[in-house]
N, C-alpha and C positions, 0 to 999 in steps of 0.2 A: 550504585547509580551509574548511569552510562553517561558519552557525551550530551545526549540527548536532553538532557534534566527531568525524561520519565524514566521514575522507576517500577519497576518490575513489583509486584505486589502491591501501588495504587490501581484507583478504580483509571481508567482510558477517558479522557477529557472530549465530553460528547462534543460535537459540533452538526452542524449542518449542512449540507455541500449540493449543487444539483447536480446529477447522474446521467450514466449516457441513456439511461430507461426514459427520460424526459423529466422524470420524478425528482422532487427533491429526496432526499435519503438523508437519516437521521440515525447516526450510529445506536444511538440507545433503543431503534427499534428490533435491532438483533438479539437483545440481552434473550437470554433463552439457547443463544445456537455461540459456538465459538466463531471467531472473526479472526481471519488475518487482513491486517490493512497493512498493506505496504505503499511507500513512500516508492517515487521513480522520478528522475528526472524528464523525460522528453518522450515521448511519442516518435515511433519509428526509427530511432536510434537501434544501432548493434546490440548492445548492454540490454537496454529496456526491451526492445524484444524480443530477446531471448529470454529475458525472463518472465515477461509474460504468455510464452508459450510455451516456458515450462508450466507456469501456474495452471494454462490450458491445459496440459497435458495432464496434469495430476488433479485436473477437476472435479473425474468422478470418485476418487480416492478418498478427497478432499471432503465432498459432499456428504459418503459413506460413513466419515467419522463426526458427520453433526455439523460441520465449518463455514461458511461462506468466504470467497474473497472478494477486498472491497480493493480497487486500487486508485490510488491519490497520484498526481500530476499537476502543474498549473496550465497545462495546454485547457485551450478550447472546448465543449462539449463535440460541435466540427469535426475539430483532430480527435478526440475518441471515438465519435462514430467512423470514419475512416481506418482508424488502429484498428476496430472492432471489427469489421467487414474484413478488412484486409488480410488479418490471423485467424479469424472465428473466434474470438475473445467471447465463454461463456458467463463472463462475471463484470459485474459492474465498474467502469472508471467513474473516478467526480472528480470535478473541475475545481480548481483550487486557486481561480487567476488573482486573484489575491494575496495568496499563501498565506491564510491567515491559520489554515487549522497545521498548514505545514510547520508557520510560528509556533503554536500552540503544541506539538508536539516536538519542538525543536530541532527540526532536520530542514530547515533554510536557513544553513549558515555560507560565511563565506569558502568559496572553490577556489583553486587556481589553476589554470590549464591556458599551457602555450605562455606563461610569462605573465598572463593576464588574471586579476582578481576578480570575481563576481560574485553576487549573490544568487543561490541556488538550492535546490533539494539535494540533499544526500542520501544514496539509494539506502532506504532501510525499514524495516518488519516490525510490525507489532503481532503479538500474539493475545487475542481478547477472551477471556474464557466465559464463559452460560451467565455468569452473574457482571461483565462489565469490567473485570480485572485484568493489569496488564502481567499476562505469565511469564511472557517471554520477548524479550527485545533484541534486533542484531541492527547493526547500528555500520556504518560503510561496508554495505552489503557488496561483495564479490558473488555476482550471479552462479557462477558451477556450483554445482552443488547446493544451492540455497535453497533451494525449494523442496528438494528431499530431505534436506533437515527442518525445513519448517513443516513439514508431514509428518516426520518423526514424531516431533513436538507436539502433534496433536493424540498422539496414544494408541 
């Protein structure tokens, strides 16, 4: 088991979220395609966009082995569609101002940065395989290199 309290070999605890497509999106309507959902803190941050345009980068890669990416934030749908224009982001953000699926997958714990405590996301991956299941987890994600191993990961 990881920080997170998902482990690796349950089924991915569905939720609901609205997306930057307008659509609500419901994880269980992927079952059939692999899913990497990853966790990010903030919109237009150094960190988060670089990794989301690694994930652009490896999109058709991505695609090519079956995958979608879903990406979670508690920014605005607003600040998504802006991130999205701004990158060319081909894959879906959802909104999370809540945090409640970010709770529910436990990567809104407390941060600390500059002396200060906060409650926040902790950059991190899930790996969702055809039938719902969690394969693979990385948990205080360091962006180099993450994305090429979460490709790996998929075969």
């Amino acid at each position: 088991m990881n920080n997170t309290g998902i482990e690796v070999g349950q089924a991915a605890p569905d939720f609901t979220l609205p997306s930057s497509n307008g659509e609500q999106v419901r994880l269980s309507q992927y079952l059939g395609h692999k899913v990497i959902l990853y966790f990010y803190p903030k919109n237009m941050t150094t960190a988060c966009t670089q990794e989301a345009c690694d994930f652009r980068d490896a999109h058709e890669e991505i695609a090519a082995k079956g995958a979608v990416v879903l990406g979670i934030s508690t920014d605005s749908l607003t600040s998504h569609a802006k991130f999205i224009a701004k990158y060319g982001l081909p894959f879906l953000l959802l909104s999370d101002e809540e945090h409640t699926v970010s709770e529910l997958y436990g990567v809104w714990q407390l941060k600390k940065m500059y002396g200060k405590e906060y409650m926040g996301i902790v950059r991190s991956t899930f790996l969702i395989d055809e039938n719902g299941i969690i394969v693979e987890a990385w948990n205080k994600v360091r962006v180099k290199g993450h994305v090429e191993a979460t490709v790996e990961q998929l075969g």
